[in-house]
Backbone bond lengths (Angstrom), bond angles and torsions (degrees), N, CA, C in turn:
res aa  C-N    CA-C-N  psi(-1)  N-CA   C-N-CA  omega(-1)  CA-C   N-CA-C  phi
1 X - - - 1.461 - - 1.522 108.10 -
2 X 1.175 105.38 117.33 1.695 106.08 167.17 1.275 103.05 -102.75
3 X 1.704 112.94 173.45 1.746 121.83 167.35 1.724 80.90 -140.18
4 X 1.238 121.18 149.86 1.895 127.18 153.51 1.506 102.28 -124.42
5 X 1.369 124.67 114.75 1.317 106.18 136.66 1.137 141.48 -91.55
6 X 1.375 125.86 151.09 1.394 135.26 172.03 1.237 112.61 -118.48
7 X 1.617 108.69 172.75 1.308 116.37 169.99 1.455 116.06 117.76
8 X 1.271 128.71 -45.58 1.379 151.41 -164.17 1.851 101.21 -53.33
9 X 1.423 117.52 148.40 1.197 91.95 178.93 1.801 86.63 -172.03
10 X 1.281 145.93 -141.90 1.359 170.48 170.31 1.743 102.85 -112.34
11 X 1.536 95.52 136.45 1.581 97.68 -171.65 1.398 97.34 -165.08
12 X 1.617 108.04 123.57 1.225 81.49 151.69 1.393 155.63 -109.26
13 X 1.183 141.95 -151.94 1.414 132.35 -157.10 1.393 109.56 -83.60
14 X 1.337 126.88 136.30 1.471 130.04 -131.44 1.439 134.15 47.38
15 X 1.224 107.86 9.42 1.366 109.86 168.12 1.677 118.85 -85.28
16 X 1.417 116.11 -136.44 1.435 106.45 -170.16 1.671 104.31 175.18
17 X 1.786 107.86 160.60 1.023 113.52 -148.47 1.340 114.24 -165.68
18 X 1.800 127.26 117.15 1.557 103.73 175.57 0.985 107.45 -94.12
19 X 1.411 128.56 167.38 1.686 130.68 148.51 1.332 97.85 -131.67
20 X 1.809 93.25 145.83 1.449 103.01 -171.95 1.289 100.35 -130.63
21 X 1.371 142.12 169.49 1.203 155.89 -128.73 1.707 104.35 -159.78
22 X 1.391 145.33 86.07 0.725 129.09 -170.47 1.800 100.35 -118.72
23 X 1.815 92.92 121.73 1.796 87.14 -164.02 1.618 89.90 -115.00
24 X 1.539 104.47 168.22 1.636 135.12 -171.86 1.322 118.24 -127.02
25 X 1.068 133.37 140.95 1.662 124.93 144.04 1.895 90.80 89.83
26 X 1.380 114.42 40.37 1.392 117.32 -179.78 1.104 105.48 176.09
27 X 2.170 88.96 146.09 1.618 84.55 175.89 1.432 126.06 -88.67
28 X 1.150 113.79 102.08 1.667 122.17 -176.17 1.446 126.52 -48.77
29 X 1.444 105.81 -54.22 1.677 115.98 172.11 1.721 120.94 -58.88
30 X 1.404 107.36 1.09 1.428 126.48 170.94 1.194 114.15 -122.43
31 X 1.479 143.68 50.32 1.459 133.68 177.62 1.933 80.34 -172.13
32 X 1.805 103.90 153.56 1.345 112.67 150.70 1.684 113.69 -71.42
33 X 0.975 100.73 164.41 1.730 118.92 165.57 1.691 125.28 -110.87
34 X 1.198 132.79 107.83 1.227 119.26 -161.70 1.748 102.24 -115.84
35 X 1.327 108.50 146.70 1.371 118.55 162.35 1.369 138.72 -104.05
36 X 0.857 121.78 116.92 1.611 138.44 -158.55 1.363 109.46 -96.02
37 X 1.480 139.90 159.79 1.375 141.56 159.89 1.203 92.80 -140.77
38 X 1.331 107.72 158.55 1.712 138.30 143.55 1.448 136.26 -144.17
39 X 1.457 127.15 129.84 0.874 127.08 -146.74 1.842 88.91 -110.81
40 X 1.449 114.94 160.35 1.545 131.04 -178.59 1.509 97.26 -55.93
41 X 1.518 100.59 111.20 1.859 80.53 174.59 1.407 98.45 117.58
42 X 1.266 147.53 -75.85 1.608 162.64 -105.98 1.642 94.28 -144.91
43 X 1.701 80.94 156.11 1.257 104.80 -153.56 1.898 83.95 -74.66
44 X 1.418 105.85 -174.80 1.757 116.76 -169.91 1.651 69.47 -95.52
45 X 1.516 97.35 160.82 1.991 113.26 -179.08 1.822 100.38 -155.17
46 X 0.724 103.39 144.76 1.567 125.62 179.34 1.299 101.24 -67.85
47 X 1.410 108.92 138.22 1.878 110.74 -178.14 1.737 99.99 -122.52
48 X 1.399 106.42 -44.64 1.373 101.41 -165.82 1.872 100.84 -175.83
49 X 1.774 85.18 146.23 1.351 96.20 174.29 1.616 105.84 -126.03
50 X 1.460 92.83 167.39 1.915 104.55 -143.24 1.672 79.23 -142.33
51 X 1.469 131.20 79.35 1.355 131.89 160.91 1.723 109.35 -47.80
52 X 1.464 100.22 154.44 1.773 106.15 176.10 1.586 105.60 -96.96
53 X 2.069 109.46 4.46 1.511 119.50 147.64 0.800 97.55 -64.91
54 X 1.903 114.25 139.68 1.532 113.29 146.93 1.333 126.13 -74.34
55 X 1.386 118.59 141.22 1.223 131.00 -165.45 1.696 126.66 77.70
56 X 1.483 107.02 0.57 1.237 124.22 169.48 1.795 112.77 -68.16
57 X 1.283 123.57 58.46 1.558 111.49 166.76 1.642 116.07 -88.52
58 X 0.769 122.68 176.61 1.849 127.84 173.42 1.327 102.31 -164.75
59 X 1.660 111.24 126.20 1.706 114.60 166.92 1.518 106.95 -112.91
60 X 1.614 104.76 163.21 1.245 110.63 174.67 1.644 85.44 -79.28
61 X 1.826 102.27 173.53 1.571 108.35 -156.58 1.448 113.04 -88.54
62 X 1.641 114.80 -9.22 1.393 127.59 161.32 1.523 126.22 -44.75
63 X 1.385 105.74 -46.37 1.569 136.42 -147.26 1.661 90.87 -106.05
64 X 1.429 127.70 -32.29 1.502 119.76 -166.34 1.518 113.79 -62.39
65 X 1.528 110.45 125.91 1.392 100.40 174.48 1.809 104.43 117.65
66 X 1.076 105.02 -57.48 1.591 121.73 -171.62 1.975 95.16 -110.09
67 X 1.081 135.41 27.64 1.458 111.53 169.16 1.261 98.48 -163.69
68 X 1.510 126.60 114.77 1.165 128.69 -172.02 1.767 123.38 -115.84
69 X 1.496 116.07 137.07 1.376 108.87 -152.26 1.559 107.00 -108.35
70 X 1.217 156.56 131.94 1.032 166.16 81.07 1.523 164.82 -53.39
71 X 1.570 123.80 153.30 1.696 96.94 -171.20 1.537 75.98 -147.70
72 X 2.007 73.13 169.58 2.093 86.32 177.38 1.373 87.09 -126.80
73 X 1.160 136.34 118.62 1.427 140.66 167.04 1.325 103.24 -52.78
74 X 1.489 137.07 -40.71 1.557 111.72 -148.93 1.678 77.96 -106.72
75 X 1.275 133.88 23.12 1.960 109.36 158.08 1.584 88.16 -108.87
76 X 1.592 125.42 -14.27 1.443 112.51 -161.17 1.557 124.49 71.05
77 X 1.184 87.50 40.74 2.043 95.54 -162.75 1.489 105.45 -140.28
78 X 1.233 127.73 110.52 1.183 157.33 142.29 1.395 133.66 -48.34
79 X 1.710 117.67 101.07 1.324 102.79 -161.82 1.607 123.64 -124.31
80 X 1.258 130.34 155.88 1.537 103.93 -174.86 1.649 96.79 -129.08
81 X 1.398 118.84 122.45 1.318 126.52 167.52 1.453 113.29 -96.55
82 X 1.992 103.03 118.69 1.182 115.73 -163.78 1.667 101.59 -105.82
83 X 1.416 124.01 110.15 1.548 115.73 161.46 1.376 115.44 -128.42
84 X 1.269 107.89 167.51 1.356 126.73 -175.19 1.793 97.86 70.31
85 X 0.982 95.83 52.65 1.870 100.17 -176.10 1.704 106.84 -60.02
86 X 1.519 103.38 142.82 1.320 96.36 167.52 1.377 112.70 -131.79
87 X 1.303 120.69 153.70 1.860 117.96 174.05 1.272 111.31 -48.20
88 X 0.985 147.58 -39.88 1.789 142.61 148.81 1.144 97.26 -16.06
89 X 1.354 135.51 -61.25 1.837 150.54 -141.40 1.735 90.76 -75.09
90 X 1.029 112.65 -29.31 1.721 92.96 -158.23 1.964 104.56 -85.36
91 X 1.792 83.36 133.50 1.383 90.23 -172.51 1.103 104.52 -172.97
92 X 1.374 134.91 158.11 1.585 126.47 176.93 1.561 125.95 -66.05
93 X 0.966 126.59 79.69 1.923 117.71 175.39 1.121 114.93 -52.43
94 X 1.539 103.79 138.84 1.279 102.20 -178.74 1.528 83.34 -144.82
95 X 1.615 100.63 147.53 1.970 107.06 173.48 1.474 100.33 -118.69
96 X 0.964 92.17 142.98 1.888 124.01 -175.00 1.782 124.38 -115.45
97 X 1.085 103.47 97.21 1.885 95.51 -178.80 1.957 98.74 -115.99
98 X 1.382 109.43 131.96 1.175 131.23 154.63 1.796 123.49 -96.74
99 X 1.620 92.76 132.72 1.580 102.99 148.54 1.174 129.67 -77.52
100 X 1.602 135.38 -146.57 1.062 147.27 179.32 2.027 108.04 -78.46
101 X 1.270 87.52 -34.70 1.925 93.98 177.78 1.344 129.79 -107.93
102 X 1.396 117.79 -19.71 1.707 123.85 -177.80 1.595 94.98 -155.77
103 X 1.384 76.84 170.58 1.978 106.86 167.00 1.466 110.23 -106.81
104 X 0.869 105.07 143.88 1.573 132.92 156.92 1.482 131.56 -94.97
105 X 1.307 124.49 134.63 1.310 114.20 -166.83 1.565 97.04 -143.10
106 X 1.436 111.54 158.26 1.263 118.02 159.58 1.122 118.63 -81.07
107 X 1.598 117.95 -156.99 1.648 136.99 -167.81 1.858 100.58 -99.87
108 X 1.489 101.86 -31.93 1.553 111.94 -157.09 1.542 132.55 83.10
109 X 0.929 125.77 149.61 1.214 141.23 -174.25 1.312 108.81 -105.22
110 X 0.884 119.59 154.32 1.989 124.92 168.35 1.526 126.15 -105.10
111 X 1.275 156.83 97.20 0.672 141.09 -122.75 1.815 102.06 -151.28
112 X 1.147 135.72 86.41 1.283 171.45 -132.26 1.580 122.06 -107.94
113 X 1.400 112.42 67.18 1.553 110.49 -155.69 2.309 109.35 -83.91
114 X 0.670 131.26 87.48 1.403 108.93 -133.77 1.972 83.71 -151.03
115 X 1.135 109.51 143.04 1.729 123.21 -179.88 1.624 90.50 -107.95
């Protein structure tokens, strides 16, 4: 099972940003996808969940409004569109999908909210 994210980059504040999640070696169109952050310092925190219901998203209450979650089952890719970014925001994302026995995680992305 792999996960890659991409996307992550320097931005600045009110700007914007996707990261996408492109996973392998699993069945994707059968599991949620979750998004994670961590900031230098701070514990890892839950950003958002991406149900394999359609229309099933959920944000933490920071992110609601300004961060939007999606997947395409048939690329297997999981994506998170970040706007109205704020320096709070910058932190490594990382997306996470579980089966019935473990998690899976990516490498992370970096993600750099900064004027």
């Amino acid at each position: 099972v792999q996960l890659v994210e991409s996307g992550g980059g320097l931005v600045q504040p009110g700007g914007s940003l996707r990261l996408s999640c492109a996973v392998s070696g699993f069945p994707f169109s059968s599991f949620a996808m979750n998004w994670f952050r961590q900031a230098p310092g701070q514990e890892r925190e839950w950003v958002a969940l991406i149900s394999n219901r359609p229309g099933d998203v959920r944000y933490r209450d920071s992110v609601k409004g300004r961060f939007t979650g999606s997947r395409d089952d048939a690329k297997s890719t999981a994506y998170l569109q970040m706007d109205s970014l704020k320096p709070e925001d910058t932190a490594t994302y990382y997306c996470t999908i579980r089966d019935y026995s473990r998690a899976y995680w990516g490498q992370g992305t970096q993600v750099i909210v900064s004027s």
